[in-house]
C-alpha beads as a LAMMPS data file, in Angstrom:
LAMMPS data file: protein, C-alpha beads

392 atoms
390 bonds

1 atom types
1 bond types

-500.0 500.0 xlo xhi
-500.0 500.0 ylo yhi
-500.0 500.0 zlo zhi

Masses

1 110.0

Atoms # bond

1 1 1 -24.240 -159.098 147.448
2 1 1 -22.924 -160.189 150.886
3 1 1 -25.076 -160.365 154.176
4 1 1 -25.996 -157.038 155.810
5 1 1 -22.925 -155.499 157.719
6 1 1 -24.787 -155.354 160.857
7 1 1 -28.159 -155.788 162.389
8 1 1 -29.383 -155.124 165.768
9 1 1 -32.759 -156.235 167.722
10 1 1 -33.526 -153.882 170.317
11 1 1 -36.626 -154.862 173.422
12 1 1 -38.224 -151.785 175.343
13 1 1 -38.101 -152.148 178.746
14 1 1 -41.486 -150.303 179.071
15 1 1 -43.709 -152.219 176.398
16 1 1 -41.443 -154.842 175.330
17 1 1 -41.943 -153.617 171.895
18 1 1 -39.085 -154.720 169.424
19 1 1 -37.307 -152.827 167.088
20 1 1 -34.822 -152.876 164.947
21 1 1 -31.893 -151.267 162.642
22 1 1 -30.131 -153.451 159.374
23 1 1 -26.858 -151.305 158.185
24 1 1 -26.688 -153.174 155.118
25 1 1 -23.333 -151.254 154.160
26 1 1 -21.933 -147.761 154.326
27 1 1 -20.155 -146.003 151.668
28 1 1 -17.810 -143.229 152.804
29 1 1 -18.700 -144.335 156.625
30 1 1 -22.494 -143.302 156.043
31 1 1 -25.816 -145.206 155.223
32 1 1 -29.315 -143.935 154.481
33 1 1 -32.750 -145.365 155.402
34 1 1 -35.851 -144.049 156.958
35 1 1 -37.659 -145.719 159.890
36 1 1 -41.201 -147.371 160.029
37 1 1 -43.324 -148.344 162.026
38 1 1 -45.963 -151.147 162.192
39 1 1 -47.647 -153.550 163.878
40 1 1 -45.563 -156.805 162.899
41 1 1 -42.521 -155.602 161.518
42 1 1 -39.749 -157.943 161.641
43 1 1 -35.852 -157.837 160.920
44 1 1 -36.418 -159.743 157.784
45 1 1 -38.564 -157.391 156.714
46 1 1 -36.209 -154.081 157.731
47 1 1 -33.275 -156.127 156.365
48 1 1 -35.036 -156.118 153.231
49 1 1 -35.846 -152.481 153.306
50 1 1 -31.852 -151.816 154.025
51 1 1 -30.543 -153.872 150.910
52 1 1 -33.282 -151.710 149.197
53 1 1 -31.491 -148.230 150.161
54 1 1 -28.230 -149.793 148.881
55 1 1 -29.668 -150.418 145.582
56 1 1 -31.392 -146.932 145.606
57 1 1 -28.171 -144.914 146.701
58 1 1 -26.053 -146.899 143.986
59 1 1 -29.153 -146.168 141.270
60 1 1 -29.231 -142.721 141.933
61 1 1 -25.344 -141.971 141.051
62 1 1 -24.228 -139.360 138.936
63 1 1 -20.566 -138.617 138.813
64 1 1 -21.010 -135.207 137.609
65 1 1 -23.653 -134.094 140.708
66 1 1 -22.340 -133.093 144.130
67 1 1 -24.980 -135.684 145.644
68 1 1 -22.712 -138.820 146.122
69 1 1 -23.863 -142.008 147.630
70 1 1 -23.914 -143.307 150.557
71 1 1 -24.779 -146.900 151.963
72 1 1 -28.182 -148.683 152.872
73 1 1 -29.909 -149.044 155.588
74 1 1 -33.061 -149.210 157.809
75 1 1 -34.991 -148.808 161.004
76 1 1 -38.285 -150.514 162.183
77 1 1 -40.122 -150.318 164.768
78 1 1 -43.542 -153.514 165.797
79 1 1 -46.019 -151.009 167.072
80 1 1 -48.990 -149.645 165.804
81 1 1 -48.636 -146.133 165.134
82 1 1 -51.743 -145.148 166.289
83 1 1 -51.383 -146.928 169.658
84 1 1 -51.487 -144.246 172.700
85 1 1 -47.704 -145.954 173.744
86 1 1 -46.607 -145.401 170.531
87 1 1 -44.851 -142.057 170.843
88 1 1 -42.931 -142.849 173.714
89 1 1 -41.524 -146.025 172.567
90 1 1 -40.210 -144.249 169.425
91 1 1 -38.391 -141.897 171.725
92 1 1 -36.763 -144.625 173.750
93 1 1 -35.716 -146.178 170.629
94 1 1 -34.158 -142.892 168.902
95 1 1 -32.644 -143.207 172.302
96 1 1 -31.108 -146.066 172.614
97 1 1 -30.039 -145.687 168.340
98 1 1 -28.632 -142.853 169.371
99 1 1 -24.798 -143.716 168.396
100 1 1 -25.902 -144.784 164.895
101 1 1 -27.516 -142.166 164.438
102 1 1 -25.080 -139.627 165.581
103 1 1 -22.102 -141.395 163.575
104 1 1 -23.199 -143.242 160.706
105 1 1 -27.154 -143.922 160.268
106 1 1 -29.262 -141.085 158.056
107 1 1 -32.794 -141.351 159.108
108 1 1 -36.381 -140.222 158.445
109 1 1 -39.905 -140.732 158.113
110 1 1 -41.267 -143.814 156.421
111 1 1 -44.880 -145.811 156.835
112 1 1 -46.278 -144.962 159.937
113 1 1 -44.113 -141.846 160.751
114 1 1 -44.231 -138.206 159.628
115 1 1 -40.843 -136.302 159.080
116 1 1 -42.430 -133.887 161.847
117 1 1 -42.845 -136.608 164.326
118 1 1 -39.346 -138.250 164.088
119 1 1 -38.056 -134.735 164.534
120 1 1 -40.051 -133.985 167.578
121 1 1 -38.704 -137.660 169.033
122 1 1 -35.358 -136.791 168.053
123 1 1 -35.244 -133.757 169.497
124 1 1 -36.432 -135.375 172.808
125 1 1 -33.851 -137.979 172.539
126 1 1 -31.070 -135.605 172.713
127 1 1 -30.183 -135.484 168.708
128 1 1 -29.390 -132.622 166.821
129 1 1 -30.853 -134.461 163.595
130 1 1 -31.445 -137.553 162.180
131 1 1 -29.276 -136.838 159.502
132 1 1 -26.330 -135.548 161.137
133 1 1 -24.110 -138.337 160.524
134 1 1 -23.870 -136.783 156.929
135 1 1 -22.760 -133.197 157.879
136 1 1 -19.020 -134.108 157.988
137 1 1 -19.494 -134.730 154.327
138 1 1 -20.731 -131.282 153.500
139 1 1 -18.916 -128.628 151.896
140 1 1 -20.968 -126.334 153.993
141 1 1 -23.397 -127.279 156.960
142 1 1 -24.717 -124.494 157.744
143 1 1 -25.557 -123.459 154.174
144 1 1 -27.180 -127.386 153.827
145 1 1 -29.151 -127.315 156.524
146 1 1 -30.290 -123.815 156.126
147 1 1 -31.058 -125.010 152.573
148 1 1 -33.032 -128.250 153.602
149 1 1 -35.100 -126.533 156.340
150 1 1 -36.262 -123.993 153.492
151 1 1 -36.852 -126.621 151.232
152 1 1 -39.413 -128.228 153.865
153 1 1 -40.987 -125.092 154.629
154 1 1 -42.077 -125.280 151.305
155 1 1 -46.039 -125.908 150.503
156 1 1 -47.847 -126.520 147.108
157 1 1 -51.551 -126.224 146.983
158 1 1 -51.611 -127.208 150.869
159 1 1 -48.972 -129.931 150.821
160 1 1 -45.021 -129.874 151.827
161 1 1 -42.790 -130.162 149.542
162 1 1 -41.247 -133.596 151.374
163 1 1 -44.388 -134.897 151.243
164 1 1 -44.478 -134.415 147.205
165 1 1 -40.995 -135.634 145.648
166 1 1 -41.494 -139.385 146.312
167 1 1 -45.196 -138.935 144.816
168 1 1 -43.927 -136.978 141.359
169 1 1 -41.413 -139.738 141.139
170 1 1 -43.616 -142.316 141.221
171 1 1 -45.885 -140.336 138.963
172 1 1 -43.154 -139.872 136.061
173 1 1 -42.753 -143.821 136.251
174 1 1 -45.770 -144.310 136.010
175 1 1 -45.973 -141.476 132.882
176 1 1 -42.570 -142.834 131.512
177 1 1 -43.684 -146.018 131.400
178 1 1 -46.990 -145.190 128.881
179 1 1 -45.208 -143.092 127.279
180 1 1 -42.783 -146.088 126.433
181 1 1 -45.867 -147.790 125.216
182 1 1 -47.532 -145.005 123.252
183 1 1 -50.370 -145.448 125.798
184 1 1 -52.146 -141.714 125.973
185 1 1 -52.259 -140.193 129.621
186 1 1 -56.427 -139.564 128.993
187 1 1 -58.600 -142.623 129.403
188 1 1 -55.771 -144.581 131.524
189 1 1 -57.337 -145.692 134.907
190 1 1 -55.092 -145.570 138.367
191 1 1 -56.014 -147.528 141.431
192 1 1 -53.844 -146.338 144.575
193 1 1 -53.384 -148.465 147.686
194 1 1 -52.955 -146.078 150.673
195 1 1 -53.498 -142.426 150.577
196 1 1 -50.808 -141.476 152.849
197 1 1 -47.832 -139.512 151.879
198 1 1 -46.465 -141.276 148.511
199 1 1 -50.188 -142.606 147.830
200 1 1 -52.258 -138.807 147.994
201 1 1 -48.817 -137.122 146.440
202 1 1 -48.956 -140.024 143.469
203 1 1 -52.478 -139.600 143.016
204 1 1 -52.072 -135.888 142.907
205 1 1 -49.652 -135.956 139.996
206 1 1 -51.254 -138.803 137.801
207 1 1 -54.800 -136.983 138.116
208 1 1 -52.789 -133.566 136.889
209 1 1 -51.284 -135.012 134.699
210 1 1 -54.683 -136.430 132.808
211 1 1 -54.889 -139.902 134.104
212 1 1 -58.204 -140.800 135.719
213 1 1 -57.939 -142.085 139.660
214 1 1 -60.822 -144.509 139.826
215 1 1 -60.240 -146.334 143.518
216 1 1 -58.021 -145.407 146.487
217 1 1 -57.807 -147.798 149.534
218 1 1 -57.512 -146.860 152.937
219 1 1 -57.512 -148.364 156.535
220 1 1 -61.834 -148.307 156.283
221 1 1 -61.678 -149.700 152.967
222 1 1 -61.720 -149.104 149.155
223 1 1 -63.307 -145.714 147.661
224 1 1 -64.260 -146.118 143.920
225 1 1 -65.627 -144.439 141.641
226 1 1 -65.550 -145.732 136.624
227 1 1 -66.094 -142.031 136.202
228 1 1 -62.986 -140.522 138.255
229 1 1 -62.345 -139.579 142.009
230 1 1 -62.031 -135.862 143.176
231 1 1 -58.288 -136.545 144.194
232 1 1 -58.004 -132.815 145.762
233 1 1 -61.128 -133.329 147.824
234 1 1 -60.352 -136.708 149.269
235 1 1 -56.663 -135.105 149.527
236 1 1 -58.267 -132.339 152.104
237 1 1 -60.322 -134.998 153.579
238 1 1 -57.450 -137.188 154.880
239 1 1 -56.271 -137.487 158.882
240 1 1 -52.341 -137.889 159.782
241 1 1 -52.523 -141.468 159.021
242 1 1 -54.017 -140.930 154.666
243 1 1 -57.722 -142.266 155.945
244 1 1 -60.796 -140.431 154.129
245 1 1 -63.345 -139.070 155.953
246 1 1 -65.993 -140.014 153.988
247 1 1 -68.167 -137.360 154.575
248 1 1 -66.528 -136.165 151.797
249 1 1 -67.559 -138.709 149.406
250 1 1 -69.384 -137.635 146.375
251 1 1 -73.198 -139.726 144.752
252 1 1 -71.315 -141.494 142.632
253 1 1 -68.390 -143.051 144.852
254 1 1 -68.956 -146.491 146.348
255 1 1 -67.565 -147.756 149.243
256 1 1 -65.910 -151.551 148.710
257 1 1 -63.922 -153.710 150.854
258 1 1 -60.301 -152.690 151.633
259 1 1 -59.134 -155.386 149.272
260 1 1 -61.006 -154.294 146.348
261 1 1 -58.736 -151.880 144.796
262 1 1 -56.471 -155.029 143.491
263 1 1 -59.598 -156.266 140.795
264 1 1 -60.387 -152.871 139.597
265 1 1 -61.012 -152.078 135.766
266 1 1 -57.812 -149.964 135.720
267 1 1 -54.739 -150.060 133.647
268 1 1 -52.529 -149.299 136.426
269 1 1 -52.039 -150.254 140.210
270 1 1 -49.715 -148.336 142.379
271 1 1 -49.713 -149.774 145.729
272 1 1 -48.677 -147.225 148.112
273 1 1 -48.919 -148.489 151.255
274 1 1 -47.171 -151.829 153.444
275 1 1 -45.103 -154.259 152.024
276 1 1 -46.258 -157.489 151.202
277 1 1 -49.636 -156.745 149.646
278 1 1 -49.605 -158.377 146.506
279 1 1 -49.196 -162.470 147.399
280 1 1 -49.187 -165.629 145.140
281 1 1 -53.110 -165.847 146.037
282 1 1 -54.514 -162.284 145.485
283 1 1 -52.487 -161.617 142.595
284 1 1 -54.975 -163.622 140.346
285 1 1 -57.370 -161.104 140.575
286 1 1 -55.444 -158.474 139.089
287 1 1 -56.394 -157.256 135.539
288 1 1 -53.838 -154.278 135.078
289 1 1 -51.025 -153.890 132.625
290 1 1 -48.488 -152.375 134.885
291 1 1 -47.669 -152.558 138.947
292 1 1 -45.786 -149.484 139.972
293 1 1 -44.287 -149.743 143.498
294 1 1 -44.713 -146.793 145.587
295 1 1 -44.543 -148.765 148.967
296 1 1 -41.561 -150.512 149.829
297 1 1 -42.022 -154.413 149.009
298 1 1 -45.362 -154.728 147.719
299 1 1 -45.252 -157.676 145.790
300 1 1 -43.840 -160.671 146.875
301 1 1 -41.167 -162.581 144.536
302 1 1 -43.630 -165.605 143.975
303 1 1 -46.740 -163.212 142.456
304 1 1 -44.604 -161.558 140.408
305 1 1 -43.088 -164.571 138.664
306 1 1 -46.639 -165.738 137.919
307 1 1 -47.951 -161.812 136.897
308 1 1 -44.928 -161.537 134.488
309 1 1 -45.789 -165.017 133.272
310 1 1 -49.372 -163.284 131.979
311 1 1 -47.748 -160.109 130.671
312 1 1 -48.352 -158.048 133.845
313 1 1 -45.331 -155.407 134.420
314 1 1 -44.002 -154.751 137.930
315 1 1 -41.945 -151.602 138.152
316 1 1 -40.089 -152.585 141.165
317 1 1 -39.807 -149.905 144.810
318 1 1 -36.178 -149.464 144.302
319 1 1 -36.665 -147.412 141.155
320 1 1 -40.268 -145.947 141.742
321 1 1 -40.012 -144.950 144.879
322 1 1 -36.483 -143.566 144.728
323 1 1 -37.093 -140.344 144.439
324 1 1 -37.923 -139.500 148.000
325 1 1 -34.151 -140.524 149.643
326 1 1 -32.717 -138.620 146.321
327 1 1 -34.674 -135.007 147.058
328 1 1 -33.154 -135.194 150.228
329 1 1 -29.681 -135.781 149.398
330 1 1 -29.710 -133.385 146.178
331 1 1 -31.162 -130.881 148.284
332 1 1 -28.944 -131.159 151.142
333 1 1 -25.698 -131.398 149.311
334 1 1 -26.588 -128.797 146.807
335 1 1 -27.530 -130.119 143.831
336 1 1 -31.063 -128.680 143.770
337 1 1 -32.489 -125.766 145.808
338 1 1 -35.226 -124.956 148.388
339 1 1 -37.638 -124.558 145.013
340 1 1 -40.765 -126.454 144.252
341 1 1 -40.105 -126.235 140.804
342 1 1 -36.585 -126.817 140.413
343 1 1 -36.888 -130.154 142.374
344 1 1 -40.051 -131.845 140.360
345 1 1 -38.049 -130.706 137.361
346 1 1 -34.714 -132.517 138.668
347 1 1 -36.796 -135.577 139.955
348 1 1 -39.069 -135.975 136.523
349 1 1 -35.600 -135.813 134.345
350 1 1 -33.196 -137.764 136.911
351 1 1 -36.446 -140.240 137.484
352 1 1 -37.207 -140.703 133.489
353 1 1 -33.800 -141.156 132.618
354 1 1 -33.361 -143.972 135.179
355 1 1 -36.894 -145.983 134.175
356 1 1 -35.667 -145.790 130.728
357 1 1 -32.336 -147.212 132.008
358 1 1 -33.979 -149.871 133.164
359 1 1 -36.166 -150.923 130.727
360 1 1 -34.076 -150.897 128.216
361 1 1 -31.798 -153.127 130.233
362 1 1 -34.980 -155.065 130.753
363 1 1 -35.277 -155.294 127.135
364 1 1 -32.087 -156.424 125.458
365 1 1 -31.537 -158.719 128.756
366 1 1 -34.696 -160.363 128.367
367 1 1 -35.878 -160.071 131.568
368 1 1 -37.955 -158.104 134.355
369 1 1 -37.612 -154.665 135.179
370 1 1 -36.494 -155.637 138.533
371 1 1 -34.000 -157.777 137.680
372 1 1 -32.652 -155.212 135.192
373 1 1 -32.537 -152.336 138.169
374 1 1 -30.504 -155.342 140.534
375 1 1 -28.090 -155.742 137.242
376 1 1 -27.525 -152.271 136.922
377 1 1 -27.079 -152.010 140.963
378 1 1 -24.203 -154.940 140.432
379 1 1 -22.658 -152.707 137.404
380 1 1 -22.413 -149.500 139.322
381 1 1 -21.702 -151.137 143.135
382 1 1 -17.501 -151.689 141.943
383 1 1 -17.585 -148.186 140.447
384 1 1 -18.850 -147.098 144.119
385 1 1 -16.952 -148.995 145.747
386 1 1 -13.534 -147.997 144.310
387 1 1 -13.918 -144.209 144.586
388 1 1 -15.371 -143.718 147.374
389 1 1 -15.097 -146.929 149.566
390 1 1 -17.037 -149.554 150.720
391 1 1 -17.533 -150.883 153.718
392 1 1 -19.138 -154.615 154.215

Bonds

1 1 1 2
2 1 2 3
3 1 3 4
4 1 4 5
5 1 5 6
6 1 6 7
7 1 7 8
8 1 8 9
9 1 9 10
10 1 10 11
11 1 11 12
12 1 12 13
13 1 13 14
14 1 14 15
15 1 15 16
16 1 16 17
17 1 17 18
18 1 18 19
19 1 19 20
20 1 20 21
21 1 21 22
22 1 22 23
23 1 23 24
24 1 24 25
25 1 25 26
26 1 26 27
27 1 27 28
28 1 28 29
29 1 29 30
30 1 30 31
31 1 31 32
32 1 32 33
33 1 33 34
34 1 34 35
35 1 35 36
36 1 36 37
37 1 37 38
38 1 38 39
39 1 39 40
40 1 40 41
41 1 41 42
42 1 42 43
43 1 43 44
44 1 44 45
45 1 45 46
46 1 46 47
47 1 47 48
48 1 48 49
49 1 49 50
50 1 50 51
51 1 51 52
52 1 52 53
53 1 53 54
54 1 54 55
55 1 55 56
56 1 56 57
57 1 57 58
58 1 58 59
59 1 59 60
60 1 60 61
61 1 61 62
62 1 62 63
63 1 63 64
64 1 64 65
65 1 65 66
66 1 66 67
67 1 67 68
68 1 68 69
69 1 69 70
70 1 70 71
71 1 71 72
72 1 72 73
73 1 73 74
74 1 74 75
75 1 75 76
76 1 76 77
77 1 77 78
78 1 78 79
79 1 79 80
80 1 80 81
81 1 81 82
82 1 82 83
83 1 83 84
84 1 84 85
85 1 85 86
86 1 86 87
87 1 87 88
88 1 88 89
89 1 89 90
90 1 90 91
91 1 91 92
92 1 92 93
93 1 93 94
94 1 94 95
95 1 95 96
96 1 96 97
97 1 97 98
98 1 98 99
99 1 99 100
100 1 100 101
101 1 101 102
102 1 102 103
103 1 103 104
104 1 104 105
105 1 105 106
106 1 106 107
107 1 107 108
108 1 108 109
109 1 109 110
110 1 110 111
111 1 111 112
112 1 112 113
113 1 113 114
114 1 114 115
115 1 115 116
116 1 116 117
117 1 117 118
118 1 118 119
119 1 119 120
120 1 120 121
121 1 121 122
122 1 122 123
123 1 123 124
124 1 124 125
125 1 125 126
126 1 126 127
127 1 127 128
128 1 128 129
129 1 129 130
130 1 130 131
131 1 131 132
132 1 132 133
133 1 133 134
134 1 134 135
135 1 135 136
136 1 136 137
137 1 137 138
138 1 138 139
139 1 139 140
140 1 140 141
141 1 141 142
142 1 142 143
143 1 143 144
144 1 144 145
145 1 145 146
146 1 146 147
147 1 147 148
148 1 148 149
149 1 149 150
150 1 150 151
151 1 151 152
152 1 152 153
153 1 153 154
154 1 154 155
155 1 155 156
156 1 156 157
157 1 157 158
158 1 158 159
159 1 159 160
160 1 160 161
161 1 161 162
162 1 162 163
163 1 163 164
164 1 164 165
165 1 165 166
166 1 166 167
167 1 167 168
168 1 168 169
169 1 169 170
170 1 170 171
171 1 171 172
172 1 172 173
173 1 173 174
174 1 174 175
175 1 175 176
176 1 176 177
177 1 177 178
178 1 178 179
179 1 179 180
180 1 180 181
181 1 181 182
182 1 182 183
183 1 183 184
184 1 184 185
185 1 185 186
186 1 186 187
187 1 187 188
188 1 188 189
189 1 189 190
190 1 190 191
191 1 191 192
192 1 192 193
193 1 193 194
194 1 194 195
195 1 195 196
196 1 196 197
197 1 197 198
198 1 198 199
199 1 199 200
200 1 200 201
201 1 201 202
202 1 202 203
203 1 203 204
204 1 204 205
205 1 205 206
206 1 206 207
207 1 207 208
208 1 208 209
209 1 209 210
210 1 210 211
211 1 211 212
212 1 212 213
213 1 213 214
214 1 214 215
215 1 215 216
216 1 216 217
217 1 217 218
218 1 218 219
219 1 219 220
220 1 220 221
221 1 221 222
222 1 222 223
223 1 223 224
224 1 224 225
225 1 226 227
226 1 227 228
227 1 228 229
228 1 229 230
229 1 230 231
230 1 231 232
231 1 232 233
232 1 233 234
233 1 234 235
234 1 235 236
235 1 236 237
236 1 237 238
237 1 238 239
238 1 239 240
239 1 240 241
240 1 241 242
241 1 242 243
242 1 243 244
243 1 244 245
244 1 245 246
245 1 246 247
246 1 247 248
247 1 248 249
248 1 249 250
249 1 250 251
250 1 251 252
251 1 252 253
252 1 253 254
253 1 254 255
254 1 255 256
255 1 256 257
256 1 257 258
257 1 258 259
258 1 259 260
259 1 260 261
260 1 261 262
261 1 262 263
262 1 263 264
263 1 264 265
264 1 265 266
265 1 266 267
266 1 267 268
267 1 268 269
268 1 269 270
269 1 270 271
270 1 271 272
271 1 272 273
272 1 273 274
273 1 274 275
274 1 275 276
275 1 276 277
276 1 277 278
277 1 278 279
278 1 279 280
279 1 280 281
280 1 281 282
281 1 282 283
282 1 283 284
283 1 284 285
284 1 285 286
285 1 286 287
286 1 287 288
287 1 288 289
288 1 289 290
289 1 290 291
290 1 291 292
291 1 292 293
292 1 293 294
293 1 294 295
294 1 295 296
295 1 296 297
296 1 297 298
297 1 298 299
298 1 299 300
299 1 300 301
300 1 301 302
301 1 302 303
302 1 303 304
303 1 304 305
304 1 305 306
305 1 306 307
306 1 307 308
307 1 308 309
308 1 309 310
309 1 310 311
310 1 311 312
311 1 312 313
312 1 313 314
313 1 314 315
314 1 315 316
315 1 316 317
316 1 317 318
317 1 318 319
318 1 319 320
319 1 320 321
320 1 321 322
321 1 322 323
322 1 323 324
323 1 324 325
324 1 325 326
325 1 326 327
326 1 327 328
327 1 328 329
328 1 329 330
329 1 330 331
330 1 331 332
331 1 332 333
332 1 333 334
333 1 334 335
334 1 335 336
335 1 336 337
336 1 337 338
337 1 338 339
338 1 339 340
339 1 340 341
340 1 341 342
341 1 342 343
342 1 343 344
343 1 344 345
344 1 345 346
345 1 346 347
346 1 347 348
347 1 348 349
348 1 349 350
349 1 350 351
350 1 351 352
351 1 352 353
352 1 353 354
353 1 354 355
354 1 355 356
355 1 356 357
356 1 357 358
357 1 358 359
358 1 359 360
359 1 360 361
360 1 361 362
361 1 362 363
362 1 363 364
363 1 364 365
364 1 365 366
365 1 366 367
366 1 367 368
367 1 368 369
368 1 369 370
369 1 370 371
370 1 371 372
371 1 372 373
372 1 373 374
373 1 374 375
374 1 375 376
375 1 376 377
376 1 377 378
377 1 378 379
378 1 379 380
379 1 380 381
380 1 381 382
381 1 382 383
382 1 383 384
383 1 384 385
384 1 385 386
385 1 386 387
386 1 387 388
387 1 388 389
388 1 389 390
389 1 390 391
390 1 391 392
């Protein structure tokens, strides 16, 4: 794949904050890609994130849905979140994005950033929506938006139904992988980094689903417990940024250092949280069978050349983690409607059918799961490319 189509580095004049946007290509004159922000986020890093949409868009085609899709890309933003300046500088920069956005950038939440807060920022920066560069693609706007706004009025047991697609995905990865491995769902241990939206929503799912949650990490640290965590009481117990108040804590949960979720006794590891987490060093003290990637970039390409080397499995973002960008789009263009069980249905089957996809690839290639999801990316990208164009 070629370099990104375009990348911009924008300074506010009030902080001197930097952020950024990587259009790493649009198919039929749109891309898609949410917007972070963090303290140290770099256009490496969001250029990264971009070529990551691409791959996720081109993954998640099906010629015979109305979803079709569109081209990668990515916003960032070097501020912490939680910083009293923070709010204004994202305003200033949906500001100054404002043409992208407008023409041919689809945006939304991502670490650091609710949906509700970009909208409220939006709305202040004179935008009618971050996604409206995809409403000339509609067969109906009005009927899609009225469609998507129902769908996130939705709630499930206290949590929005935006906030619990990416987490179910994740989930049936994680289940589609053991079941691939006739590994039973009762007795497997799950360690979650970061209990924010695709962390709590993951945990959610794997605990219903049988699996025991045995450490979650958070800003304060690591909460563990051999037995099992009460997933729906640390759930309630979160703030706006997935940190436990751990009042809540039970007699038999310890407290650890915010590193210690990567050398639990667990058979699974889903970090959930910043990119980067899993390096060359810390990746020795990892004991699990599989790595599912809820966060974007997790493990770097080093550790996961030496955890493949002793039989550790990475299930890489760009599958995992798809699921969020794709409830949007089948939502919006009518594949799926404003129902909480119509979309985990459509997510677990669309979601299990593309694991398997790539594992089997994995399989009679002889190779990782990642680089199995990059060669079916390089199959489908042509296919893309010649129906609906493709610009670099």
């Amino acid at each position: 794949m070629t370099a990104p189509l375009m990348s911009l580095v924008w300074t506010d004049h009030v902080t001197g904050r930097r952020g950024f946007l990587v259009v790493d290509r649009l198919v039929r004159g749109v891309a898609s890609g949410g917007l972070r922000m963090r303290p140290g986020c770099t256009l490496e890093e969001v250029a990264g994130l971009a070529r990551g949409m691409t791959m996720k868009e081109a993954l998640h085609y099906d010629p015979a849905g109305r979803y079709i899709p569109l081209g990668g890309a990515k916003g960032g933003i070097d501020c912490d979140p939680r910083d009293p300046r923070a709010y204004g500088l994202l305003v200033r920069y949906l500001r100054a994005m404002r043409p992208y956005i407008e023409s041919l950038w689809a945006t939304g939440e991502d670490l650091g950033l609710s949906q509700d807060l970009v909208d409220r920022a939006a709305a202040e920066a004179g935008l009618v929506s971050t996604v409206q560069a995809v409403y000339p693609l509609l067969d109906d706007e009005s009927a899609a938006r009225e469609r998507l706004a129902d769908a996130f009025a939705v709630e499930v047991d206290g949590i929005g139904l935006d906030e619990l697609a990416g987490g179910c995905g994740v989930a049936e990865s994680v289940l589609a992988a053991l079941d691939r491995a006739a590994v039973p769902y009762a007795g497997t241990r799950v360690a979650v980094q970061g209990l924010g939206t695709m962390g709590g929503a993951t945990a959610r799912f794997l605990a219903r689903a049988g699996l025991t949650v045995v450490a979650v990490a958070d800003l304060k640290g690591t909460i563990a417990n051999p037995a099992g965590l009460d997933v729906e009481a640390l759930l309630a117990a979160r703030d706006g940024y997935g940190t436990v108040d751990r009042g809540a804590l039970r007699p038999g949960d310890r407290e650890l250092p915010g590193d210690a979720w990567l050398s639990t006794e667990a058979e699974v590891l889903v970090p959930a949280a910043v990119s980067y987490a899993v390096d060359s060093a810390c990746q020795e003290r990892i004991r699990a069978r599989w790595i599912v990637e809820a966060a974007n970039m997790p493990v770097v390409a080093e550790a996961e050349a030496l955890l493949a080397a002793r039989g550790v499995t990475v299930l890489p973002d760009v599958v995992v983690n798809s699921g969020t960008n794709a409830w949007w789009w089948w939502t919006l263009f009518g594949d799926i409607g404003a129902d909480a069980d119509e979309a985990f249905a459509y997510i677990r089957r669309s979601m299990r059918a593309l694991v398997g996809l790539m594992l089997d690839r994995a399989e009679a290639d002889g190779t990782t799961p990642r680089a199995a999801a990059h060669a079916l990316v390089t199959d489908r990208l042509p296919v893309i490319a010649e129906r609906f164009g493709w610009y670099r």
